[in-house]
N, C-alpha and C positions, 0 to 999 in steps of 0.2 A: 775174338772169343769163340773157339768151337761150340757149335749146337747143341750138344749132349750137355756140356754145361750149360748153357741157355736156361736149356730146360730143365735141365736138376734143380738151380736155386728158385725158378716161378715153382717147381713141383714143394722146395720146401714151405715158400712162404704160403702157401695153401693151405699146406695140415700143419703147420708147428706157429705160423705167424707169428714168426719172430725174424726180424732182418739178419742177415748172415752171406750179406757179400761186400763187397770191396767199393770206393766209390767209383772208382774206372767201372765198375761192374755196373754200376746203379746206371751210367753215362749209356751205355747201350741200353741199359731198359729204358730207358725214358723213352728211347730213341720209337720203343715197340709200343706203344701205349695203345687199348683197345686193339692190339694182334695178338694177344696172348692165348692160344688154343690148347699148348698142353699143359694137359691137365691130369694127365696119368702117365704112368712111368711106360706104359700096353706103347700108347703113341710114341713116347718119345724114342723107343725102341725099334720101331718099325720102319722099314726103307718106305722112299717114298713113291708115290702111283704120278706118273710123268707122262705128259703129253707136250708131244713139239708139233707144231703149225710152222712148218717150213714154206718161204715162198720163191721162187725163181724171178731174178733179176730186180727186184723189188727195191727200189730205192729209202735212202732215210727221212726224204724231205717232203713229201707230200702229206702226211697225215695232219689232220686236224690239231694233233694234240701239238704237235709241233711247229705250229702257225703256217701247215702248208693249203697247199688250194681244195683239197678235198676232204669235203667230209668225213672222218668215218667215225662215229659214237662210237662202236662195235669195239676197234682196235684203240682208242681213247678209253675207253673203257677197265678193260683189261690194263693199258695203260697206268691208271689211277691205281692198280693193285696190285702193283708190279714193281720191281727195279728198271727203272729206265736206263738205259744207257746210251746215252745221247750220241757219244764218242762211238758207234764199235765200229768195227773196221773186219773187213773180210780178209780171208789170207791171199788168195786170187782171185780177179777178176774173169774164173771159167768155172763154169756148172762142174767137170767132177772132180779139178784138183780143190774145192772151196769143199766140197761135200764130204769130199773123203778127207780132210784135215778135220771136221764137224768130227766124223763118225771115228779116226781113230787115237785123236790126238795129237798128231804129230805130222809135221811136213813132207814133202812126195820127195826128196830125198833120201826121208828114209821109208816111204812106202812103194814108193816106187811110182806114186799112181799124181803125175804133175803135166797131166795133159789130160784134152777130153776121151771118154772113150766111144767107141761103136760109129763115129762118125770119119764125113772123107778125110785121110789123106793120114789121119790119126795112127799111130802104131801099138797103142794099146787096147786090148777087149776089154778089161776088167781087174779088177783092186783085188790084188792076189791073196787070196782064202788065207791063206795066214795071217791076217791082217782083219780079225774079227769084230773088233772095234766095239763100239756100245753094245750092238745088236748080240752079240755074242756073248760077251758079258753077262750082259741082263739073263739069257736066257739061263747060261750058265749057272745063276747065280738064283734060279728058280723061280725068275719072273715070266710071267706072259709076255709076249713079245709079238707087238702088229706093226706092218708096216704099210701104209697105203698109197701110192700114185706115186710120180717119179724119185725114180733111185739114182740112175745115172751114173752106176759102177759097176758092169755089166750084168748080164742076162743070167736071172736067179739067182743073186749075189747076196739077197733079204732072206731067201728060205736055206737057201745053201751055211746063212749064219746062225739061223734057230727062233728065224720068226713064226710063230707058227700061224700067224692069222698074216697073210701075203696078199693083196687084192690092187685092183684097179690101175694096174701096171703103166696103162696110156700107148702111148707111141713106142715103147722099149721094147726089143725084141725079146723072147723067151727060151730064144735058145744059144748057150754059150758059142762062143767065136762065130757066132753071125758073118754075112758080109756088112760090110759098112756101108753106110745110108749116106749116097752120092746127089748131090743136089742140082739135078740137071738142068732139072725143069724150072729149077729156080732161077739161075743164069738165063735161061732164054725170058723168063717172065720179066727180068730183070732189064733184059735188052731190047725189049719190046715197048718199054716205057719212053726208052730215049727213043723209039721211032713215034708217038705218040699213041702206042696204046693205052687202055685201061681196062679194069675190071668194074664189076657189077658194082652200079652204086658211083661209076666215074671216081671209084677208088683205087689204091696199088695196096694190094694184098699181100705183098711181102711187106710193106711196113705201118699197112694200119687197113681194119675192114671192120665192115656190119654185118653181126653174125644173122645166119635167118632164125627164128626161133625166140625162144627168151633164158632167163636165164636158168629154168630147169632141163633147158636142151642143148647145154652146152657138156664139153667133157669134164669141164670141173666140175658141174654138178655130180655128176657122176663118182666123183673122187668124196665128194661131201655125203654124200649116199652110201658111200664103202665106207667112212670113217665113221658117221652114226653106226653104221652097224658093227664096228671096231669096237666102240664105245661101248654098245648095248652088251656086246658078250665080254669086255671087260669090268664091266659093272656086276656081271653075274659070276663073276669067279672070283674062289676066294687068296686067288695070289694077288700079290703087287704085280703093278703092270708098269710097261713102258712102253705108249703108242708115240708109232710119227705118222704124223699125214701129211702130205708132200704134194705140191702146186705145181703144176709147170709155170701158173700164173702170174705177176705176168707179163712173162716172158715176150720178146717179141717174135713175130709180127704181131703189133698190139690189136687184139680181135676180141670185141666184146658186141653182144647183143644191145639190143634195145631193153631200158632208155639209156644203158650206160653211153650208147654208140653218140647219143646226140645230149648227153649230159653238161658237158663244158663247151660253148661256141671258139670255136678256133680263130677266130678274129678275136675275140674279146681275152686273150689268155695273156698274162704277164709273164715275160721271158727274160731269162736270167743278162747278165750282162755277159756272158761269156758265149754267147747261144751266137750260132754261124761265124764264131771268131776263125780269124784266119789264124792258120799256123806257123808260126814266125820260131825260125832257131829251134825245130823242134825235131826229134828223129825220126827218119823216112819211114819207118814199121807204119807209123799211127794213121796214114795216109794209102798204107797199102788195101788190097782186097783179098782180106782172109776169107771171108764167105759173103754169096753173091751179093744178096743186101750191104754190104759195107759200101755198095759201088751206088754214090749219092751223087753225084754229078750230076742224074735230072731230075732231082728234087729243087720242087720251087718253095719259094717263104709260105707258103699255103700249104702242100704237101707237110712239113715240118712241124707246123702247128694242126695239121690233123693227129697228126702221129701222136703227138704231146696230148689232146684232146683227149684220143683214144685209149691213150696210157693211164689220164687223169680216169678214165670209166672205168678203167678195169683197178686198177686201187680203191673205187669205188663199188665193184663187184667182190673183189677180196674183204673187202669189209664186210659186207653182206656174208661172206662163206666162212668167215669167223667168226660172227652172230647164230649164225644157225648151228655150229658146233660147241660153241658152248653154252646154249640152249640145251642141246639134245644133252650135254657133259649136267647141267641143271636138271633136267628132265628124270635120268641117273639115279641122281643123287650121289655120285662121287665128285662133284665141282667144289665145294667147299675145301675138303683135301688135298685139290688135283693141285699138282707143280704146273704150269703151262711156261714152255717154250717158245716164242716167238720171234722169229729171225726171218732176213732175205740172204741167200746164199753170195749175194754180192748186188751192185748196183746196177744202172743202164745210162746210156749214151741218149738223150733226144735231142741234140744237135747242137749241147755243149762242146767247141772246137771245130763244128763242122760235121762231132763224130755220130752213128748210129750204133747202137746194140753195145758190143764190148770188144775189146780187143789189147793187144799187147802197151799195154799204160795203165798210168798208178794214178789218174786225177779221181778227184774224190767222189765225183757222178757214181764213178764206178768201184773204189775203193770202199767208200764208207757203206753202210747197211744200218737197217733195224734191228735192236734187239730186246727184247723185253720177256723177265723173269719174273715168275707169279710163283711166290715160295707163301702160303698161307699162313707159316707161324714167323713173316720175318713181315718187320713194317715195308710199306713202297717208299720209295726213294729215289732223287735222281742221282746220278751218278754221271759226273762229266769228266774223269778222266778217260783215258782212249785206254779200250779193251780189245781182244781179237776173236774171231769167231772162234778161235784154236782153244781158248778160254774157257769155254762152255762146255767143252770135254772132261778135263778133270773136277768143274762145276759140278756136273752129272751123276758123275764117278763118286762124288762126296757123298749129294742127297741118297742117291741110291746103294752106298757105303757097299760101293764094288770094288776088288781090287786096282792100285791104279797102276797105269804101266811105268816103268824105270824111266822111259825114256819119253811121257812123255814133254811136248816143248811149251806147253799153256801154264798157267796157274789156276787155280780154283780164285772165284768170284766171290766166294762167299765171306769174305771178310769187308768187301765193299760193299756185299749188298746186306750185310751189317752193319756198317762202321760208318759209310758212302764215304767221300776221296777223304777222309781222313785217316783213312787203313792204311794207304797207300803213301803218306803224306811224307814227303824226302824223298823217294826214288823218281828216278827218271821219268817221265811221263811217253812214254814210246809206242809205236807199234809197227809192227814188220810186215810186207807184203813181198808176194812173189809172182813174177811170170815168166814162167820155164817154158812151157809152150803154149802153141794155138795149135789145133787139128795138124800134127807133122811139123810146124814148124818153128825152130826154135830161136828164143830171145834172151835166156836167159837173167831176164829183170831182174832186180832186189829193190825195194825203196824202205825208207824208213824217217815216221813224221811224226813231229813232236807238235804240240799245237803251234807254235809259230813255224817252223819251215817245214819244207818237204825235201829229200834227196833222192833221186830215182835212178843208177845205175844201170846203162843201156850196155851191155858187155858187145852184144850183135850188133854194134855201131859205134860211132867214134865220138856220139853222140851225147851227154846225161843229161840233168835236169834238177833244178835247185829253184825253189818257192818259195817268197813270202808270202805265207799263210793269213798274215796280220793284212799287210798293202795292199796285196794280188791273190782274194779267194777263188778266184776264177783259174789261178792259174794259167793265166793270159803271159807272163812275161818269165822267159827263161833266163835265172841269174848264171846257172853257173860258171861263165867267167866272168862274171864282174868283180872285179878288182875288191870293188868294196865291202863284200860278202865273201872274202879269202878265209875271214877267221870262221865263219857261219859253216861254210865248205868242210873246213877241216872239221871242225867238232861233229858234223855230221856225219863225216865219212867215218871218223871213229868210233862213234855208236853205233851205225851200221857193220863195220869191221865186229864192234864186241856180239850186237844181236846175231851174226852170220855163227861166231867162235864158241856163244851158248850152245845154237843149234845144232853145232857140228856139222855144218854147211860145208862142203866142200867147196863151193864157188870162190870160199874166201880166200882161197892163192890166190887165180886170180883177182881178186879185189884189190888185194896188196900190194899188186903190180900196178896197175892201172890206177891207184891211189897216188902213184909216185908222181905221177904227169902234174898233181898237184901241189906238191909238197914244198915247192919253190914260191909260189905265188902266196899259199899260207905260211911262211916263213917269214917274207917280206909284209905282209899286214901284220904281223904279232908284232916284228921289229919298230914299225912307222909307229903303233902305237905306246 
């Protein structure tokens, strides 16, 4: 049921109190009980004032609300007012192809932009200006437009699109086609470990430290300082706004001050069953050394669960840096109205398979993410079918009733976060992921996972990968030749075919070739049964 109506029949039964909708209708209002705010026709006409809380690398499974190990009221909180979406799933497992499918709707096939940028070995500077995305949009379309802390899609890429309040940039360089940021000295810090150095603290700083200072002396504070001040001067203007404020956080090397640093004891932490699993039948990518920390070979079972530790602090410091933003959004007096956005642009590796940080693979460490939508006149709800960050784009595009692009590949949320999975209820339950490259180097990935299996297409090898999601959540054991999962195989591979043939993926020739290698073995399981 569109909004506009929503709110037309709460606007009649106001002044005429007389019933006058349908029982399917009455079924969704029930649904809103004590969320009903408009109350004038002024409101229900008006786009909405939007703020995203974007965070880097940021996994699904740690928060409190979700029975994980760290506390955060803060993001529980927001949580309880919110759509939850238990399921969402990122489109890549890399900081700027996941960002830039966020910001234009649609997949780096057709933007072009499916690798990182400004970094080694990378061949891309930046997500080509044609490709304006929300940020342009909004401005477009006569909203204020802020953007603050990492962008990740090259240098002035947020003002060059019409934001007009740009601040707190971090580590990103500010001038277009920069040289690329070569990690030299990360290699040698790297290789220094295995002769038994260490850093201050008898810690390894490339994958876990204690920051000196506290937590108003770090750079995210700093990012939280730009965004209040975001806030303060979108609160005093009289347009619609659409703020993002963007975390590196937290991102590895996991680095948080005290007390996050010695928050969780690293002996005392519960580790999943897949944590240092060996990798058996799996393809060589996932083992290789895209960037210098991938190279774990002298990490010890201590090393690993500091890492984890420090990961747990800083989920614990981002919760804090959501508290104080939407204090100051209270403070305002625009939070009652405000839309808030809350997403991880993808997950992280702490030493599920053996692996660290992120790299060319689809397991769910790294595929799945947080997400949660605070729409003020929709009731909170969860929502467990599987969504995609790519989602949230024409999501956006609705509240803020911008035009939306032809092409692009998400759907609008808003029926679920009306209806929850009974919007959705008979269609496929799916969602697509991709990994086209790492810094220069290419894999060309597709996976695609229903809640019982997972299928991940290795084209860069000889190699794929097939999951029971139900048996094997760890994704410890690779089916895809077992005989006995022929039929599983094929039905997968053909949703993956139709999700590639929506997209207008080019990969899918090849798919269809490399599909054939199978077509024999699922032939013979249809027939046996």
């Amino acid at each position: 049921m569109p909004l506009t109506q929503f709110f037309s029949w709460r606007l009649l039964t106001k002044f005429v109190g007389v019933l006058l909708i349908t029982i399917s209708q009455w079924s969704i209002a029930s649904d809103s009980v004590g969320k009903d705010k408009n109350t004038n026709k002024e409101k229900e006409e008006s786009p909405a004032n939007i703020l995203i809380l974007m965070f880097d690398d940021m996994r699904f499974d740690t928060f409190s609300y979700r029975g994980g190990p760290v506390s955060t009221p803060n993001i529980d909180a927001l949580a309880a007012e919110s759509t939850r979406f238990d399921n969402a799933m990122s489109t890549t497992g890399l900081c700027s192809p996941s960002r830039a499918a966020f910001y234009t709707g649609k997949w780096g096939h057709k933007t072009g932009l499916d690798d990182n940028v400004e970094l080694y070995h990378t061949r891309l500077a930046e997500l080509d200006l044609k490709e304006g995305g929300l940020i342009k949009k909004a401005s477009e379309a006569g909203y204020l437009v802020g953007h603050v802390g990492k962008w990740h899609l090259g240098a002035q890429g947020t003002a060059l699109r019409g934001a007009e309040i740009d601040l707190s940039h971090g580590h990103e360089p500010r001038q277009r086609y920069s040289r690329v940021y070569t990690p030299i000295n990360k290699v040698q810090q790297v290789k220094g470990y295995y002769e038994g150095n260490l850093d201050a603290n008898s810690e390894k700083h490339e994958y876990y430290k204690t920051l000196a200072g506290s937590y108003e002396d770090t750079e995210a504070y700093k990012k939280v300082v730009a965004g209040k001040k975001m806030l303060s001067q979108m609160a005093r203007d009289e347009r619609p706004f659409f703020g993002v404020i963007s975390f590196n956080q937290p991102h590895p090397a996991y680095r948080v001050p005290e007390p996050y640093a010695s928050m969780f004891n690293p002996h005392e932490l519960k580790l999943p069953a897949n944590h240092l699993a060996e990798r058996v039948n799996k393809p060589m990518a996932q083992g290789e050394i895209w960037w210098p920390w991938h190279d774990v070979g002298h990490m010890r079972g201590i090393d690993w669960r500091k890492a984890r530790a420090h990961y747990y602090g800083a989920i614990a410091m981002v919760d804090r840096i959501v508290g104080d933003l939407i204090q100051q959004a209270k403070d305002e007096g625009i939070y009652e109205d405000l839309h808030i956005v809350l997403f991880g642009d993808q997950g992280s590796m702490l030493g599920e398979h053996t692996l660290y940080d992120k790299g060319p693979y689809a397991y769910d460490e790294l595929m799945r993410m947080p997400l949660l939508i605070k729409d003020p006149d929709i009731a909170p709800r969860v929502v467990r079918r599987q969504v995609s960050l790519i989602d949230v784009t024409p999501t956006l595009t609705e509240m803020m009733r911008l035009d939306a692009d032809k092409d692009y590949d998400g759907h609008s949320l808003m029926p679920l976060m009306l209806k929850g999975d009974i919007a959705e209820e008979g269609q496929v339950d799916k969602a697509l992921y991709a990994y086209e490259w790492y810094n220069g180097s290419w894999f060309g990935i597709r996976a695609i996972r229903t809640p019982e299996y997972k299928l991940v297409w290795n084209p860069g090898e000889d190699l794929d990968e097939l999951y029971d999601l139900e048996k094997d959540p760890g994704e410890v054991t690779n089916l895809i030749e077992n005989k006995n999962y022929a039929g599983v195989r094929g039905d997968m591979l053909k949703l993956l075919m139709s999700e590639l043939k929506r997209t207008e993926d080019p990969a899918l020739t090849k798919l269809e070739y490399h599909a054939k290698h199978y077509s024999k073995d699922t032939r013979n399981e249809k027939t046996s049964h």
